[in-house]
N, C-alpha and C positions, 0 to 999 in steps of 0.2 A: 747345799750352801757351804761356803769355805768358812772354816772355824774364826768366832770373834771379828768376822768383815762390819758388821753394823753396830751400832752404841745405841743409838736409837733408829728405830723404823717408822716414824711417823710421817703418814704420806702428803707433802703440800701440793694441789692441785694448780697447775698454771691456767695463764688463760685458755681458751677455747680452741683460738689460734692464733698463729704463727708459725716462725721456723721451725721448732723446736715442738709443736702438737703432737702429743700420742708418745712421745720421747722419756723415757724415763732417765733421771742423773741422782747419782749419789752425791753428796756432798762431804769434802774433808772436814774431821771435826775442831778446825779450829777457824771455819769461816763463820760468822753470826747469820743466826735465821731465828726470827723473831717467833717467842711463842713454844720453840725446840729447844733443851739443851743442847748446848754448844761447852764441850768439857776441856778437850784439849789434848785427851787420851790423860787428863792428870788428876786425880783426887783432890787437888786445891782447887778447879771448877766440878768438881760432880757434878754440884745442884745446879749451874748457872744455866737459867733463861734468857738469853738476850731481847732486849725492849723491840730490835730494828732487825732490818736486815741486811746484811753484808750489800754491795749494788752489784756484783756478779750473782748473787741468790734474786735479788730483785729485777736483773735481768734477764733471767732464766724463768722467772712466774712470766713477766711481761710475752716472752718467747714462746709459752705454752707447754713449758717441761713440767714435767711432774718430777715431783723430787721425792727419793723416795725412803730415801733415809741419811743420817750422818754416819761418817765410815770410821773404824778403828785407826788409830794414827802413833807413832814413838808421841811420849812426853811431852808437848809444846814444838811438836816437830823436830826436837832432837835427839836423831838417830842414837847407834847404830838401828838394824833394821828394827819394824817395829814389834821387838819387844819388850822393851820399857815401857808399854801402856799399861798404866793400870791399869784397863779389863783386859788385861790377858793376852799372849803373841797373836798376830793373824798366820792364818795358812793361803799355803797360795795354790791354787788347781795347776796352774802348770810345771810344779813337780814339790809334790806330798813329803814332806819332812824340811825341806826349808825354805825359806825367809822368802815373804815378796818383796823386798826393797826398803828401801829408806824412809822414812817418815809419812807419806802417801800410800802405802801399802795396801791400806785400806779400800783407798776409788781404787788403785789398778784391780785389786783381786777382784773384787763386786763385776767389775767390766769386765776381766778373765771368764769371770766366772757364770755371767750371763746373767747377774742379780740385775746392772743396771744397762742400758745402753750407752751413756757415756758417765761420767763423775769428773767434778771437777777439786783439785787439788794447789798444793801450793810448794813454789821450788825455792828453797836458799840457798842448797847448792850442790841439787842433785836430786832433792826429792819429789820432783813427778821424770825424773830421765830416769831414775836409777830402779824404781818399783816397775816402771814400762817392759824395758829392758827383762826382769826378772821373770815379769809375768806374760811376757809376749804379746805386750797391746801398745798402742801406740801411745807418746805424751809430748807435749808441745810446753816449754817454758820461754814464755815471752820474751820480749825483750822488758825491759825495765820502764815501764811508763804507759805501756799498751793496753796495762788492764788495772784497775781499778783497785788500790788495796783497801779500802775503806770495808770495814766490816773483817778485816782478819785480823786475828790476834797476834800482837806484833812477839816476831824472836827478831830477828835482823832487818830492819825497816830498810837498810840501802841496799842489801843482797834478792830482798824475796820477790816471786811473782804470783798469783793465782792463772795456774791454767789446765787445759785440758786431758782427761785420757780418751780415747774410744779404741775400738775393736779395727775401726782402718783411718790413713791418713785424712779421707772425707773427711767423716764424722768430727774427727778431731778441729779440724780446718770451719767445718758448719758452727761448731761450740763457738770456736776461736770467733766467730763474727757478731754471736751474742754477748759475748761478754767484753769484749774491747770497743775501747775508747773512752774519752776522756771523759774527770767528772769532779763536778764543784768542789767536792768534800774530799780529792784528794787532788792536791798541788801538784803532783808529781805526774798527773796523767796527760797524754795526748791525745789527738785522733790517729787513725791509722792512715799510714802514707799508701795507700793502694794503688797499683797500674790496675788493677784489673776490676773488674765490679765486688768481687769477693775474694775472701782468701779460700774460700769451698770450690772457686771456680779455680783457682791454679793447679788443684790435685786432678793433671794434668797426664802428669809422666810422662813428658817431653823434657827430655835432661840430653838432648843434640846438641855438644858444641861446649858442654856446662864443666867446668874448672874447680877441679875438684884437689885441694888440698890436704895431704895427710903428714898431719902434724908428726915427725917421729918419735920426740918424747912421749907421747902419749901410745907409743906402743913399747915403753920399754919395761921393761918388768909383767906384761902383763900373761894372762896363763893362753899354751899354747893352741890348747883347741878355739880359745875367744879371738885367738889373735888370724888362726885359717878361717875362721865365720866371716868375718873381717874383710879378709881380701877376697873370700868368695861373693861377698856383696859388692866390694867393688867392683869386679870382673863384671858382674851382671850389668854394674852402672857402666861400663864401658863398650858394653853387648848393647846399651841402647843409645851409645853414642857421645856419651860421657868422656871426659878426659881428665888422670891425675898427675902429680907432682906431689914430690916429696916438699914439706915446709920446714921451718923450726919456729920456735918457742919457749926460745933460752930460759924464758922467765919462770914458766910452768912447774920448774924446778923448788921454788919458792912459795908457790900457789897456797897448796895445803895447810903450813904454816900461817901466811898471811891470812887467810881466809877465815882459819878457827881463831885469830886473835881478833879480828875486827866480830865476829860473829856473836862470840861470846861475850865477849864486852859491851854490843849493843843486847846483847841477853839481858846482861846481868841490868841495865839500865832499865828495861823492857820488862824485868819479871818484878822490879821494884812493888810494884803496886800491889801486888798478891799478898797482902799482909792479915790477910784473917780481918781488916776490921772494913776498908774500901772493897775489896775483891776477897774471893778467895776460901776457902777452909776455914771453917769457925772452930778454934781449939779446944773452947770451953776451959779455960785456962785461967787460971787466980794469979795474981801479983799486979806487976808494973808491965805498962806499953811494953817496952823491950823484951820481959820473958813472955806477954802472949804474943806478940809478934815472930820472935824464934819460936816458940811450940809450934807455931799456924806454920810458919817454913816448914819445921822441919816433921812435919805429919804432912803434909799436904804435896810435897815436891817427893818427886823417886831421886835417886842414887847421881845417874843422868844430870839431872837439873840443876841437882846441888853442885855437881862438880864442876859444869860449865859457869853460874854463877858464881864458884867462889875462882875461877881461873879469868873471868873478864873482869869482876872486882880488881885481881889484883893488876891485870895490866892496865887500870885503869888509875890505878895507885897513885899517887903523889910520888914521884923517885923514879916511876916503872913507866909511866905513859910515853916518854920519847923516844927510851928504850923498845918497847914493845908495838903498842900502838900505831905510833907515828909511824916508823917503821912499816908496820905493817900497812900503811894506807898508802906509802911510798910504794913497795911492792906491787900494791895495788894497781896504781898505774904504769908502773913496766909491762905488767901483764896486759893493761889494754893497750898500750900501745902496740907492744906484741903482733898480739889479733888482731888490731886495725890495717898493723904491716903487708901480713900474709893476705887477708883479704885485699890488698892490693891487686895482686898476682892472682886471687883464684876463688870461684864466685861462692863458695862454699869452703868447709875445711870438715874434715871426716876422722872419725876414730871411733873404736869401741866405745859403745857407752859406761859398761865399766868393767875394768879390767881381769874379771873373774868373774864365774859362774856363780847363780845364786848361794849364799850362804847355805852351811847346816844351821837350824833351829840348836840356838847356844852357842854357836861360834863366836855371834857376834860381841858375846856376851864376856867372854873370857881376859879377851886381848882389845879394849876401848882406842887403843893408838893403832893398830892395825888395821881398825875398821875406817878410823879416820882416813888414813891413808890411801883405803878403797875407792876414795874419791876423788882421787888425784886426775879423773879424765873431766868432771864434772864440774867441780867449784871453779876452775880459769872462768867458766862464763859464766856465771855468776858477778865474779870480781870484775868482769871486761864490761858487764848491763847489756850481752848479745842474746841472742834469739836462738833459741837450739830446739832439737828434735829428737827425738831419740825413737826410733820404727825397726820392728823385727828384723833381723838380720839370718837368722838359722837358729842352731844348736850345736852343742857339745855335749857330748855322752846324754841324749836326752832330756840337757837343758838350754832353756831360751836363751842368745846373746842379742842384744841389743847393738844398732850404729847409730853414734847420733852426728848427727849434721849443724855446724854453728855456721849463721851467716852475720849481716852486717848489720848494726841497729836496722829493728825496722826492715830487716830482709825476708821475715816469715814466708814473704809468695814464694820467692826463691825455695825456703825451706821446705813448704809444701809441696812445690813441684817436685824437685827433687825426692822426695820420701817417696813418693806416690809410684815412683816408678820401680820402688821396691815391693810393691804392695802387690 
């Protein structure tokens, strides 16, 4: 078993059958599952039991999955990888001394590792592409509205998605049909726009004819063996009939920046409630509201946590919001418009999923804006609300590089097919 993958192991039995019978899934730990704690990877929930359960955990009993445990996770999902959990860094099987990924770490390694058959996790801007990639299994981040957030513990309510890992683009693609579509308790959701009967049936690998964009910015800076994985994957896509063009992405320059300001700032709104007396860390603390409220902060939240909410406080400041903020939501929409552009021209757009091999255990830990920056292939779709994938692409020095593939709202069949013929 890979070091620190589960928080808790308690088994929920799905039903008898369905899709998903005989299937085991891990669960990220900040989606609710009634009856189990649900922590967050944070000391401010240790204890918490949730009353309900998340509707992707209630879709998954419905489906016949057995769930088999909650997985290790960064902080409240904020990276860098995950070693800011309070219990402890995870290891990942596919290469012993560093880092599975970004805040998901957890479902990817379980699936690496053969604990679960699939897990499902949650992306705000990069965290089920960036652990995939790491650990060499496949991760699907919806598009924005396809799946259900009700029952996740919110850091960025307009960035995040809940979605799938498994071992091949099927599997992934089979999850992806339990757990999408729309639902009462969250406004934000739809149905899925499907040609096909399923998105399980497009993992196809018929990509003849398929128009494939590679954004350049997102290969600039990035390290050179991830960058030959890269065009070795594409080559294959073009061996089965595939065709690329170079694109641009003027915007993407901006991304990183915009992304941790709106991010954090719906953090710092988002972690409000964790006050030791509604949610949260009980301080055991004497005085007034205000000093058991700071005690319950600042015992209960890691390093991480503190830093991002006291940086989205401030752009959130009276003085600072139009400066930072708005700003940042401006950005926002250059960048979709962007990716709406290039999707014009080409049915798909491709690049590393991220632009370095997995970390060493502590790297991440040293240089916090460096690691941010790590995610400069990832967070644009996030900001844009697209559908991305991210499926093995090789190795460098005998580690995993990930490709991920963004298509067009709501183009996941597109996605899947495509992936599938990497598989």
């Amino acid at each position: 078993m890979s070091e620190n993958v589960f928080i808790t192991e308690e088994r929920i039995e799905g039903d008898d059958d369905g899709p998903l019978a005989g299937r085991t899934v891990a669960v990220k730990d900040n989606i609710s599952t009634a009856g189990v704690r649900t922590t967050c990877g944070s000391r401010m929930l240790e204890e918490y039991v949730p009353p309900y359960d998340a509707t992707a955990v209630s879709r998954l009993k419905d489906a016949g999955a057995t769930i088999v445990g909650k997985t290790n996770m960064d902080e409240f999902g904020m990276g860098p990888p995950p070693e800011p959990s309070y219990f402890g860094p995870t290891a990942t099987p596919a290469a012993p001394g560093r880092v599975p990924g970004g805040p998901a770490g957890g479902p990817a390694a379980a699936v690496a590792a053969g604990e679960a058959d699939l897990a499902l996790g949650s992306d705000t801007g990069g965290s089920i592409r960036c652990p995939a990639a790491f650990c060499g299994v496949v991760g699907i981040k919806p598009t924005y509205g396809l799946v259900s957030r009700y029952g996740l513990v919110a850091y960025g309510n307009s960035l995040e998605q809940i979605g799938p890992f498994a071992n091949s683009v099927e599997d992934a693609a089979r999850l992806l049909d339990v757990i999408a579509g729309s639902d009462e308790r969250d406004a934000t959701t739809c149905e899925p726009q499907l040609e096909g009967a399923s998105y399980a049936d497009a993992a196809t690998g018929d990509v003849d004819g398929l128009q494939i964009g590679v954004p350049t910015e997102l290969l600039e800076g990035a390290d050179e063996g991830v960058v030959e994985t890269f065009w070795d994957a594409i080559a294959a896509l073009e061996d089965r009939g595939a065709e690329y063009h170079e694109v641009s992405l003027p915007s993407v320059e901006h991304a990183v920046e915009a992304y941790y300001v709106i991010a954090m700032s719906e953090a710092s709104s988002n972690l409000a409630r964790f006050d030791g007396v509604r949610y949260g860390h009980d301080a055991d603390a004497e005085g007034n509201w205000n000093e058991t409220f700071s005690q319950a902060r600042e015992e209960g939240f890691g390093d991480e946590v503190k830093r991002r909410i006291l940086l989205g406080t401030y752009a959130l400041s009276a003085g600072y919001h139009d400066k930072y903020y708005k700003k940042a939501q401006d950005a926002r929409a250059w960048v979709k418009q962007d990716f709406d552009e290039a999707l014009e021209d080409a049915d798909v757009l491709a690049s590393p999923t991220m632009p370095v091999p997995p970390f060493e255990r502590g790297e991440s830990l040293e240089d916090p804006l460096q690691m941010y920056l790590a995610d400069a292939n990832t967070v644009p779709v996030n900001l844009a609300d697209l559908p991305a994938i991210s499926v093995p692409a090789g190795e460098t020095d005998g580690l995993p590089v990930g490709l991920q593939l963004v298509g067009p709202a709501f183009g996941e069949e597109r996605l899947i097919r495509a992936a599938s013929a990497l598989a």
